[in-house]
C-alpha positions in Angstrom: 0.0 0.0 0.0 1.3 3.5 -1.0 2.2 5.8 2.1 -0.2 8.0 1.1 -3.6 6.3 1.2 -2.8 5.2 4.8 -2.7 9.4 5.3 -5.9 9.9 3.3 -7.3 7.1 5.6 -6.3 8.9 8.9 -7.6 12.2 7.3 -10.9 11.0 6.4 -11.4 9.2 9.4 -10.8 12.7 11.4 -11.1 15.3 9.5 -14.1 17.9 8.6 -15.4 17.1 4.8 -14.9 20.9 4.0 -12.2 20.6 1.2 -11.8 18.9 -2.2 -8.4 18.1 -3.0 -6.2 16.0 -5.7 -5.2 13.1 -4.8 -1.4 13.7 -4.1 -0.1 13.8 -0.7 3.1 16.3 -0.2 5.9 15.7 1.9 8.7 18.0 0.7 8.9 21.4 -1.4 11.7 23.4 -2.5 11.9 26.7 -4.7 9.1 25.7 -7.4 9.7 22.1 -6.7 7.7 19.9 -4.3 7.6 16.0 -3.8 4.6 13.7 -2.6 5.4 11.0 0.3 6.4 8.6 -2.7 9.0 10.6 -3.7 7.3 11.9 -7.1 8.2 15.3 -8.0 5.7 17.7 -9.2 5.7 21.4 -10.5 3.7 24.0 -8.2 1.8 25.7 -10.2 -0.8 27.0 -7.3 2.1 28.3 -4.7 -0.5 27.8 -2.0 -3.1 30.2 -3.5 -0.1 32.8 -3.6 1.2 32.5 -0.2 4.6 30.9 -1.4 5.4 33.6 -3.9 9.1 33.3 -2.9 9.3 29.4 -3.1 9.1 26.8 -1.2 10.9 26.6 2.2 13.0 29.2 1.1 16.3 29.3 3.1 17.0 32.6 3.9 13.6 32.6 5.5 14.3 29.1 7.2 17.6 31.0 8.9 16.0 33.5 10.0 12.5 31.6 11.4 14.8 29.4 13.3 17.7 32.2 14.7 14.5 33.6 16.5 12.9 30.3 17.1 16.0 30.1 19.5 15.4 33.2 21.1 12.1 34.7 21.6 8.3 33.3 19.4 5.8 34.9 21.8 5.2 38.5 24.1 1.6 38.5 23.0 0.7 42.4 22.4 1.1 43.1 26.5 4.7 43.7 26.1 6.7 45.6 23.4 9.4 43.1 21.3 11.8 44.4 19.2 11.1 42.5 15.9 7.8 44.0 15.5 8.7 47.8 15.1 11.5 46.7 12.0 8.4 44.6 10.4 6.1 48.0 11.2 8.8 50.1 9.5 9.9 47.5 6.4 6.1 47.1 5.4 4.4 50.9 6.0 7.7 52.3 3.7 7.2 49.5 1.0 3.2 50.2 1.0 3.4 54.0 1.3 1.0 53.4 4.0 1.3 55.5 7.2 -0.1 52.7 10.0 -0.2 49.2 10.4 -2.2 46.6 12.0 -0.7 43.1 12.1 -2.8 40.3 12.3 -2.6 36.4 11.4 -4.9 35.2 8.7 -6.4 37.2 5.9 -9.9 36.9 7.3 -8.8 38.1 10.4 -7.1 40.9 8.3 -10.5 41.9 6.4 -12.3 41.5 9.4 -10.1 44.6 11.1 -10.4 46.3 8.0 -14.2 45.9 8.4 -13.9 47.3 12.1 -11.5 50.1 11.3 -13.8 51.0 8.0 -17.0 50.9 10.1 -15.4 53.3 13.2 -14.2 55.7 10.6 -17.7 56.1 9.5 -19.1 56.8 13.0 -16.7 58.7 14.7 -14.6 60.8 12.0 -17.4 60.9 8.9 -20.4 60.9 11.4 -22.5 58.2 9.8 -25.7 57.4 12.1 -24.8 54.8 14.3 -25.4 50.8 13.1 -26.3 52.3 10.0 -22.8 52.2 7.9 -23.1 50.5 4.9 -19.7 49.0 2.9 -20.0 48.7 -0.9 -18.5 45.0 -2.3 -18.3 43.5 -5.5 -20.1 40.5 -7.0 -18.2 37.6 -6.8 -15.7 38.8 -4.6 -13.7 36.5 -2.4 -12.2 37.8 1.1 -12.2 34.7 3.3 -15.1 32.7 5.3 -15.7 34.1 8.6 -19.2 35.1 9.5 -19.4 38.5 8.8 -17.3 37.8 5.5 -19.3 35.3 3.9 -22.3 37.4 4.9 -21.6 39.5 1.9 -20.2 36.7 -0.6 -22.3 36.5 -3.6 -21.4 32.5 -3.6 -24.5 31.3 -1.7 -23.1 27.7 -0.6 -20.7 29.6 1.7 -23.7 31.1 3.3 -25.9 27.8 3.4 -26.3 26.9 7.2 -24.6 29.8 8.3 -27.3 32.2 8.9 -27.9 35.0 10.8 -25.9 36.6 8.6 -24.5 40.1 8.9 -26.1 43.2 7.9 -24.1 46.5 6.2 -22.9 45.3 2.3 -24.1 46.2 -0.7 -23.0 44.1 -3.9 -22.8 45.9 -7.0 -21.3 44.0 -10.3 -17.3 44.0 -10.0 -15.8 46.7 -12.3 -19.0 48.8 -13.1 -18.3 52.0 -12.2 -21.8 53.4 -12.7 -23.3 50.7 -10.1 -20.9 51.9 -7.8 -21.9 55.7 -8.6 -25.5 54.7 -8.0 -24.9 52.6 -4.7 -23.0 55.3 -2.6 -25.4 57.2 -0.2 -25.0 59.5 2.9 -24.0 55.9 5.0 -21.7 54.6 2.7 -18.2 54.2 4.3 -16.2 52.5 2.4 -15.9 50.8 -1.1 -13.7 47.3 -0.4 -12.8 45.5 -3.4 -10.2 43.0 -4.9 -8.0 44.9 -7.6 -8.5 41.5 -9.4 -10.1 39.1 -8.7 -8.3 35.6 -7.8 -10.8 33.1 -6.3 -13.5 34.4 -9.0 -11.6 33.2 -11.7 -8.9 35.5 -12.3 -11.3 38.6 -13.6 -10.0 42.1 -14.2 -11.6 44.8 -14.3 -12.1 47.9 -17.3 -8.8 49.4 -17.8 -9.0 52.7 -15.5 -12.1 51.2 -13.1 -9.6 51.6 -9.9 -8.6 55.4 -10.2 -12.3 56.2 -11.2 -13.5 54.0 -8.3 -10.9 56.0 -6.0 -11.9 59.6 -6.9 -15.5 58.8 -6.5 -14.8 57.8 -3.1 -12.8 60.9 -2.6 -15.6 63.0 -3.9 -18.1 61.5 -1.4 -15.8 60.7 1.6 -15.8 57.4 1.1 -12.7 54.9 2.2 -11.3 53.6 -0.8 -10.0 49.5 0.4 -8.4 47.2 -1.6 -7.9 43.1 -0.4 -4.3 42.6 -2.0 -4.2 39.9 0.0 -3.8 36.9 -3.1 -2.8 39.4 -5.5 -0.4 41.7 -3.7 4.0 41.2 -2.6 4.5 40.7 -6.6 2.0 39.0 -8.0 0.7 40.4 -10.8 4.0 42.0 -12.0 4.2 44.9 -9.4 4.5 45.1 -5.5 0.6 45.7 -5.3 -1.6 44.9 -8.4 -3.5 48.5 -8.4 0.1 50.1 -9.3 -1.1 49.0 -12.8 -3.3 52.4 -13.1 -1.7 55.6 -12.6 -2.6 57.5 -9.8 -4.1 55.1 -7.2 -3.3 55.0 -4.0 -5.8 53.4 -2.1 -6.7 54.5 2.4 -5.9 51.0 3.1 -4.5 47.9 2.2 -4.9 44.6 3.2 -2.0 41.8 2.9 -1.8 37.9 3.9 0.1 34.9 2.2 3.5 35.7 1.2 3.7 38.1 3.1 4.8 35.0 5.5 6.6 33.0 2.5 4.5 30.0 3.3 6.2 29.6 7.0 4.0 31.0 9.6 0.3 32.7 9.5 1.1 36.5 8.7 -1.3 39.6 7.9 -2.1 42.6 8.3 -4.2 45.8 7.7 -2.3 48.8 6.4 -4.0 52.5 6.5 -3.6 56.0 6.4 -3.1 57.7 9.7 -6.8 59.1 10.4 -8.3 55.3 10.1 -6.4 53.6 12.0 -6.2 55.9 14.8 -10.1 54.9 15.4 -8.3 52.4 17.8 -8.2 53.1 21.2 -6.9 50.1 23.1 -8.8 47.1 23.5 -11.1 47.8 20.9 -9.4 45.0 19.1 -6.1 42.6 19.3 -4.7 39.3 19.1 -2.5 36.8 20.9 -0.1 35.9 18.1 -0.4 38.8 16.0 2.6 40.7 15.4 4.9 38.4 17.5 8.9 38.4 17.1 8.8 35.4 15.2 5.9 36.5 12.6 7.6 39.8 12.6 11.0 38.3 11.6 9.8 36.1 9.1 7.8 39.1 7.4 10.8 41.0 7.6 13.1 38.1 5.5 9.8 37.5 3.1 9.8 41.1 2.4 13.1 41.4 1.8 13.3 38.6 -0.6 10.5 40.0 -2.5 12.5 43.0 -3.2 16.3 41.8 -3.2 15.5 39.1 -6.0 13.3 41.2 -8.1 9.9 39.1 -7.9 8.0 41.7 -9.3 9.9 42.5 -12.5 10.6 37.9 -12.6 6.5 37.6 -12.7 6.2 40.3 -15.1 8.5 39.2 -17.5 7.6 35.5 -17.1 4.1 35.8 -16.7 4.2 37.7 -19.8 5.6 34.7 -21.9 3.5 31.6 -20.4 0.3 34.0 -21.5 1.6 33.8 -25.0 2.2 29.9 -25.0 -0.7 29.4 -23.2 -3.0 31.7 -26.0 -1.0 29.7 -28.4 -2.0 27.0 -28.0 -4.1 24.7 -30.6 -7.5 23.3 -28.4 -10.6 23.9 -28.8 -11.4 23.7 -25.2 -9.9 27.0 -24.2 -12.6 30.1 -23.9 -10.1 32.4 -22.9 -6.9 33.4 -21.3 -6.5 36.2 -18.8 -3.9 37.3 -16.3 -1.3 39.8 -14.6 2.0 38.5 -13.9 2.0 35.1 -12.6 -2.0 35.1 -11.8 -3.2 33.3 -14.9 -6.7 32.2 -15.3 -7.7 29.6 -18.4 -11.5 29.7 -18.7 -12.6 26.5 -20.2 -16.0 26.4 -22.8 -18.7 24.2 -21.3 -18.0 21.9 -23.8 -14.8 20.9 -21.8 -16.2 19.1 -19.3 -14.5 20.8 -16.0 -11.4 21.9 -15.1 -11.5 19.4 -12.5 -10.2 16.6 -15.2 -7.9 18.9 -16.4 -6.4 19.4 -13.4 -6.3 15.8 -12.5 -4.6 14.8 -15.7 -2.0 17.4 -15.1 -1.6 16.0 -11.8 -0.4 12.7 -13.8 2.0 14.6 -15.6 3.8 16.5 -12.7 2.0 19.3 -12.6 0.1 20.6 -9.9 -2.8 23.2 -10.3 -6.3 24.0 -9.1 -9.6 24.3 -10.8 -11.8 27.7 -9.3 -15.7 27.9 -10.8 -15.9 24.8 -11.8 -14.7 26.0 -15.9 -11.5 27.5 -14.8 -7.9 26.3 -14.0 -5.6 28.8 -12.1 -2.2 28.8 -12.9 0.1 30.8 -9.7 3.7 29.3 -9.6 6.2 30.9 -7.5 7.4 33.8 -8.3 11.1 32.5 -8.9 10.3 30.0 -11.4 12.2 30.8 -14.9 11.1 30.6 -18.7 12.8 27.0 -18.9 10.4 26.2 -16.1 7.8 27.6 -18.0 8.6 25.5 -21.3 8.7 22.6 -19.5 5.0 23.3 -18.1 4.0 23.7 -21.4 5.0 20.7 -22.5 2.7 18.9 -19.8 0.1 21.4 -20.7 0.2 20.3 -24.2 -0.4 16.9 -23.9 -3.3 17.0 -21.4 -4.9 19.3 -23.5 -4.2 16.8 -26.3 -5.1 13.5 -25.0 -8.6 14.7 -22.9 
């Protein structure tokens, strides 16, 4: 019997039924590379849903997780440490962002960002209290908490969930006239992705975000952007709104590789009049922005930067969209993407991504289907066009032989 199903039988046998994955069970990962407890080696073309961005296990992160593993992991927020300042610093002068708030998973991320949008309403704009309302988009993914599936347009992440949480209004994502028409005296904020990852890799109108911002400008409105999937390099730049000219959104809010796949890392960024809504106790966690988290940010950051990620997605990004719209099937319906988030949408007639993914699977390469009739492709940021050709060659043939 292969190691692995005697894992999938401990899993099953113990584990909630609230994920659907391939059948392949990983033991080890390095750079792009990761291997299943057979030994097989596969291509990462999913990174974790963007939280490895700087590969696998890198080891200049590795260094220096375990240098302060040795020396100091937890203060909670009751003492000062003196990793968390440096991370405070690295971040708010990367961002451009004048305040920080760290947390430890993105939905705990979006949820301050909720809380620090809403108390901006009531005590700097004056919004009648309980009646702020925060404009979202249609089909918008930012986590699965409560209040956040509350205003998900996917209705199986509300099923069974109810009472839901009251405040959001949905207009359709990119429609700048919707969004004209759904501000009112108690909107507070407008929180969108810049694109959108989970809902299938959709960008919006060329120009939507710096429209979107000076609207909110115009009617005192918070301008929010979850970079949490497609932010730290991505798409081709640090944050994916740097693609339009002139935005610069009144907060921010990161996650995933911001933590290079080591250690639950987030965090709300802001300009100085939201965040200083906080008076303390109004809202905090145990682990977030510890030495060791702070550490770790500080070395993924760093990376990102020192080994030009960014510009590496970009340019790479650029030439697996041209192989992959080059390619002769009649199953593809389109090809869209910045950088390194690449979404192939699949015509009905496919079938599924699902199979697709499988098949690849086979081959050595492991990706993800999202909406049933789309495969996402999100390697690590450090893979190379070689990489990329060899892909394709996998690609290819699963394309040919389904």
């Amino acid at each position: 019997m292969k190691k692995s199903n005697k894992f999938y039988a401990i899993e099953e046998k113990y584990g909630a039924n609230n994920y659907h994955p391939l059948d392949v069970c990983l033991s080890k990962g390095k750079g792009i590379w990761v291997w299943d407890a057979e030994g097989k080696k596969y291509l990462d073309f999913l990174s974790s849903y963007s939280a490895v961005n700087q590969g696998h296990c890198h080891p200049k992160i590795a260094m220096a997780a375990a240098k302060q593993m040795k020396n100091l992991t937890l203060t909670s927020r009751a003492f000062h440490n003196d990793k968390l300042p440096l991370f405070y610093e690295k971040l708010c002068k990367l961002s451009k962002m004048e305040k920080i708030l760290p947390m430890n998973s993105g939905a705990e991320a979006v949820e301050t960002a909720i809380k620090a949008i809403r108390k901006w309403g009531y005590k700097v704009k004056g919004v009648e209290e309980n009646k702020a309302e925060i404009i979202v988009s249609h089909n918008n993914f930012h986590g699965r908490t409560t209040t956040i599936i509350s205003f998900s347009s996917d209705e199986q992440y509300k099923d069974g969930f109810g009472p839901l949480t009251l405040g959001f209004k949905e207009i359709p994502f990119g429609d700048f006239d919707a969004l004209k028409k759904a501000i009112n005296k108690n909107t507070v904020a407008f929180l969108t992705e810049p694109i959108q990852g989970e809902g299938g890799i959709i960008i919006p109108p060329a120009g939507f975000l710096k429209k979107a911002q000076d609207l909110c400008r115009q009617n005192n409105v918070l301008f929010v952007l979850d970079e949490i999937q497609t932010g730290l390099c991505r798409t081709g730049k640090f944050f994916a709104y740097q693609w339009e000219a002139g935005v610069k959104p009144d907060g921010i809010i990161v996650g995933k590789a911001l933590s290079g796949g080591f250690y639950p890392i987030s965090a709300f960024l802001a300009k100085k009049e939201v965040m200083d809504v906080f008076n303390p106790g109004d809202h905090g966690s145990t682990f977030g922005g510890n030495p060791l988290a702070s550490i770790i940010a500080v070395a993924s950051l760093d990376i990102l930067v020192n080994e030009k990620l960014a510009e590496n997605s970009d340019k790479v990004g650029k030439y697996f969209v041209s192989k992959l719209k080059a390619l002769k099937t009649d199953y593809i319906k389109e090809v869209r993407g910045k950088g390194l988030l690449i979404g192939v949408e699949l015509k009905n007639s496919a079938g599924g991504a699902r199979r697709f993914c499988e098949a690849l699977m086979k081959e050595g390469l492991l990706c993800k289907e999202t909406h049933d009739n789309i495969i996402r492709f999100a390697p690590p940021l450090v893979i190379k066009k070689n990489e990329i050709d060899w892909a394709m060659k996998k690609i290819e043939k699963v394309f040919a032989s389904i």
